[in-house]
C-alpha positions in Angstrom: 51.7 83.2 110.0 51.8 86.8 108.7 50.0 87.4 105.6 51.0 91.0 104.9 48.7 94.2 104.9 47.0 95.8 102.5 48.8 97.9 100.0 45.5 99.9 99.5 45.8 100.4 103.1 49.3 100.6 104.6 52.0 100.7 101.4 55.8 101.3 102.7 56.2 104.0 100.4 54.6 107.5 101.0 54.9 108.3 97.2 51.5 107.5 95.3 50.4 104.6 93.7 49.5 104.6 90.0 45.7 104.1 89.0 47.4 101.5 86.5 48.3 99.3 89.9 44.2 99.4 90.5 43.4 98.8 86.9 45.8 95.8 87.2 44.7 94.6 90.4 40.8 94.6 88.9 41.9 92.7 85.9 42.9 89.9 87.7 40.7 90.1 90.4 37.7 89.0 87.7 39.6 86.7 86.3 41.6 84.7 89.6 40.5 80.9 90.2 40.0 80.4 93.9 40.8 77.1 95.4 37.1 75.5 94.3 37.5 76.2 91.0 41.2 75.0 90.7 39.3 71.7 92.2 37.1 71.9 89.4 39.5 72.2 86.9 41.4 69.2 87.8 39.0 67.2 88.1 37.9 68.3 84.1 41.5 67.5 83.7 41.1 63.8 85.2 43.3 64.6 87.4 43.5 63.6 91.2 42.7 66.0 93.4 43.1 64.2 96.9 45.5 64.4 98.4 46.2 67.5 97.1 50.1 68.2 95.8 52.0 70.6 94.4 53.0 68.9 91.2 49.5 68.3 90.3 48.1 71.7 91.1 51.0 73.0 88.8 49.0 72.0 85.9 47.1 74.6 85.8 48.2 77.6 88.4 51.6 78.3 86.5 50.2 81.8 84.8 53.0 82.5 82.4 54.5 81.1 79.1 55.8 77.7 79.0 54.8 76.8 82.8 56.5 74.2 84.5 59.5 74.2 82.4 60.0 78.2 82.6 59.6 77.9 86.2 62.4 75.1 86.5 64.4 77.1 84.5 64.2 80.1 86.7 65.6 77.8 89.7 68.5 76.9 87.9 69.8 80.1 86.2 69.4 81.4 90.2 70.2 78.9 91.1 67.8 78.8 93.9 68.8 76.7 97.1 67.4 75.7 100.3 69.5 78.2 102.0 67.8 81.1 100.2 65.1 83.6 101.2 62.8 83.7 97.6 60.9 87.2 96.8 58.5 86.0 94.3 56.8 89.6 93.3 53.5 89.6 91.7 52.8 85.9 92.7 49.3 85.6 91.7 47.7 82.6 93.2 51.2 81.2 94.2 52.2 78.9 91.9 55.7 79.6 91.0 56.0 80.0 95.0 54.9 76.6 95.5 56.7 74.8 93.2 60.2 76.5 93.9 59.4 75.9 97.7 58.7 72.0 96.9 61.6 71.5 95.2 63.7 73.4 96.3 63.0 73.7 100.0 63.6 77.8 99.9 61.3 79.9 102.0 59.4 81.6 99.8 57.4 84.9 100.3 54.4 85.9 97.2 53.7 89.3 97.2 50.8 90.1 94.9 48.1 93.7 94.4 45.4 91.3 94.1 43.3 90.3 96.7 41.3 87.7 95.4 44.7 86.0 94.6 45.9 86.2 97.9 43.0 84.7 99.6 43.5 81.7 96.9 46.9 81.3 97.1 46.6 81.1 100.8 43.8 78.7 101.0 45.9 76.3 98.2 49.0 76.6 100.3 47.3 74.9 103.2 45.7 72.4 101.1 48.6 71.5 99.4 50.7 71.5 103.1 52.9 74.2 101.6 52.4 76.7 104.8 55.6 76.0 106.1 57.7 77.4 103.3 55.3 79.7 101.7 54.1 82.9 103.0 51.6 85.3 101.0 51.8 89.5 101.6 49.2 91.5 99.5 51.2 94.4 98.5 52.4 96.5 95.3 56.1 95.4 93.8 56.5 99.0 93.5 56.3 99.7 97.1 57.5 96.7 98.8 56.3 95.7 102.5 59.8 94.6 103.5 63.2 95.9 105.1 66.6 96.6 103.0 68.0 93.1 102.3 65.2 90.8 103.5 66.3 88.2 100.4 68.6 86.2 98.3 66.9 86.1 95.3 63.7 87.8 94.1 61.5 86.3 91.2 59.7 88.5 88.9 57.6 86.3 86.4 55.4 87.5 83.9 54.8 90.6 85.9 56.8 93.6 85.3 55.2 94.0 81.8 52.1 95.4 83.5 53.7 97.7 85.8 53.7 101.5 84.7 56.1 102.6 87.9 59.1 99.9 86.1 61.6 102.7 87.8 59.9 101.5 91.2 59.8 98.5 90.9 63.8 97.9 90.0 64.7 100.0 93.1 62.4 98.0 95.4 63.9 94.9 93.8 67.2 95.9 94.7 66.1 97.7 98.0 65.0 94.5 99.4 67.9 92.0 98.0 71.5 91.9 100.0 74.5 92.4 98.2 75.4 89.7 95.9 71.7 88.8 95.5 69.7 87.5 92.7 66.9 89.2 90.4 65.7 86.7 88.1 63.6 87.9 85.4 61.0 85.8 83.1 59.2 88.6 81.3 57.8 90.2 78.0 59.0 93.0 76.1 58.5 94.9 73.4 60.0 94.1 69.8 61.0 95.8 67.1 57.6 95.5 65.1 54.8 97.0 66.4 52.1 97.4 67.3 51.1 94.7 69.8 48.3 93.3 69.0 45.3 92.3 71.9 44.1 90.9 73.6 47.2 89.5 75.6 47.3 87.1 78.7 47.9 90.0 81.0 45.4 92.9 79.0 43.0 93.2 76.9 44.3 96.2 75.4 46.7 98.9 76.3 45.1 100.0 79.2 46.8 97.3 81.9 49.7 97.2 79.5 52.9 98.9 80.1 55.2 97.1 78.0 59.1 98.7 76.9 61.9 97.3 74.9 64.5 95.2 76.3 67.6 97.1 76.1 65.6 100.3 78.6 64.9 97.6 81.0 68.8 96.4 81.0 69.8 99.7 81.3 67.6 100.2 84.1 69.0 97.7 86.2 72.2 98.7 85.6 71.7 102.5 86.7 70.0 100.7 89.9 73.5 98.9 90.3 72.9 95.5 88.8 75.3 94.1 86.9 72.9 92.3 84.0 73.5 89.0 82.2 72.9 88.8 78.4 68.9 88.0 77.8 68.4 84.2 76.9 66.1 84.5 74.1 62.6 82.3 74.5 61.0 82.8 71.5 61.4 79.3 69.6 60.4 77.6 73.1 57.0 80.2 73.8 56.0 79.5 70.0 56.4 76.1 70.8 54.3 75.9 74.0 51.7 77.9 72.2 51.2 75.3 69.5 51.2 72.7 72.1 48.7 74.1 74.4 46.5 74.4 70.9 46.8 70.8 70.0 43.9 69.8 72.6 41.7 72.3 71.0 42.2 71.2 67.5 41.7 67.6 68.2 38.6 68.6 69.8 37.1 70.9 66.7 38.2 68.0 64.5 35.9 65.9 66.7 33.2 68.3 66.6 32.9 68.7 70.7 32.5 72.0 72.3 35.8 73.5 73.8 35.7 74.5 77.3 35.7 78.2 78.6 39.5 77.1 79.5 39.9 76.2 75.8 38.3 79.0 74.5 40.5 81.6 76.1 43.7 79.6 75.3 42.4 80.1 71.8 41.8 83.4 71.7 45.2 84.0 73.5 47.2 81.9 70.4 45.8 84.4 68.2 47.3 87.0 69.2 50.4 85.3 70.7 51.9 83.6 68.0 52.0 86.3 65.7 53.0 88.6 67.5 56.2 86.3 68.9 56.7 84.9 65.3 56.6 88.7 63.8 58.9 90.2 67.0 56.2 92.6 68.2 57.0 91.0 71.5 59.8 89.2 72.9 60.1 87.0 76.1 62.7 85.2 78.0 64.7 85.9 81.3 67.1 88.4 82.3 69.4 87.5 85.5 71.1 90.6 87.7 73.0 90.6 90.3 73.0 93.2 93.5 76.1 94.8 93.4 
């Protein structure tokens, strides 16, 4: 199988990279779980660990707001089918690859800057059996290590809201789809309040965050010659998941037993998430376009 090269290496594109795309690819690089301690955290979570599937590793390796669900949701708006070729850009350790791949049947290709998360979402793929239909590339979304219409649909979840080159990315995303394809968005933007306040789940402060409002992204797409589908609004769901992922960590205080390092950062992260969904200093849901 071909895992890609190295955009630090060999990127597609002659034009520079941002610094941002190495300040991005650090940030997660300290903070990626490889396959051991994905192990770990199952087992912390009771739950089994072998054999090893998909559904139960998507407890934890779905990085982005409302998990599971958001992910499901993506392969229905596509909708994604067996038939397809699936871009999923800025992948991470793979899990919205995997899980579109198992239930779907799509091959599936993760692209992602980091390397750490490549080497993790590799290693998971083959202990989850998912080789088959998954293949990982490490690689920038702004300088993609594929030929003009590789795919039928290309996933970008929770990722474009740390990308500084957005103009990049778009015409990469459309470089690499056919005509008629699919580019399904599940992503963060700015609101009409600011300022954002930090830490978020992708930064700890401005520095690895390159946020914009909605309507420049739409009209982005469009200038790139997508024809763009009104936003679906995710803002009662995300305040919902928040809460949800919080009850665990109140029930613990209120029994007077130390939160875990996973529970402490989930805290941290509600603290700043909820106000700044419930005040509109961010806003988050998907945004469907199609290659024209």
């Amino acid at each position: 199988m071909n895992h890609g090269i190295g955009w630090l290496d060999r990127p597609k594109s002659n034009a520079p990279r941002p610094e941002s795309e190495r300040r991005a690819a650090d940030f997660w690089g300290s903070r990626i779980s490889s396959l051991d301690r994905v192990l770990e955290r199952l087992e912390e979570k009771g739950l089994p660990t072998s054999p090893l599937t998909v559904e139960t590793v998507n407890k934890i390796d779905l990085m982005h707001m409302g998990a599971a669900a958001s992910t499901d949701e993506l392969i229905r708006l596509g909708p994604i089918t067996a038939a397809d070729r699936v871009l999923d850009a800025g992948c991470g350790i793979g899990g919205t690859s995997r899980r579109v791949a198992s239930l779907t049947g799509a091959s599936v290709t993760g692209l992602d800057i980091t390397p750490e998360a490549m080497e993790a979402a590799i290693a998971i793929n083959a202990a989850t059996g998912m080789n088959d239909l998954v293949n990982i590339h490490l690689g920038t979304s702004t300088a993609m290590p594929f030929d003009d219409g590789s795919f039928d649909v290309v996933l970008v979840q929770h990722c474009a809201m740390q990308i500084e080159a957005k103009a990049d990315l778009v015409a990469q995303c459309r470089r690499v789809l056919r005509k008629g394809g699919r580019l399904l968005f599940h992503d963060w933007f700015l609101g009409g309040n600011q300022p954002v306040i930090f830490p978020v789940p992708w930064a700890a402060d401005e520095d690895t965050s390159f946020l914009e409002p909605l309507a420049d992204m739409m009209a982005r797409l469009e200038s790139a010659g997508f024809v763009v589908e009104p936003f679906i609004d995710q803002k009662t769901q995300a305040l919902g998941w928040l809460r949800e992922v919080g009850d665990p960590i109140r029930e613990r205080k209120e029994q007077h037993r130390e939160l875990t390092e996973t529970q402490i950062n989930n805290q941290s992260i509600s603290n700043t998430m909820i106000p700044n969904l419930r005040d509109e200093r961010l806003r988050v849901g998907f945004l469907i376009a199609t290659a024209q």
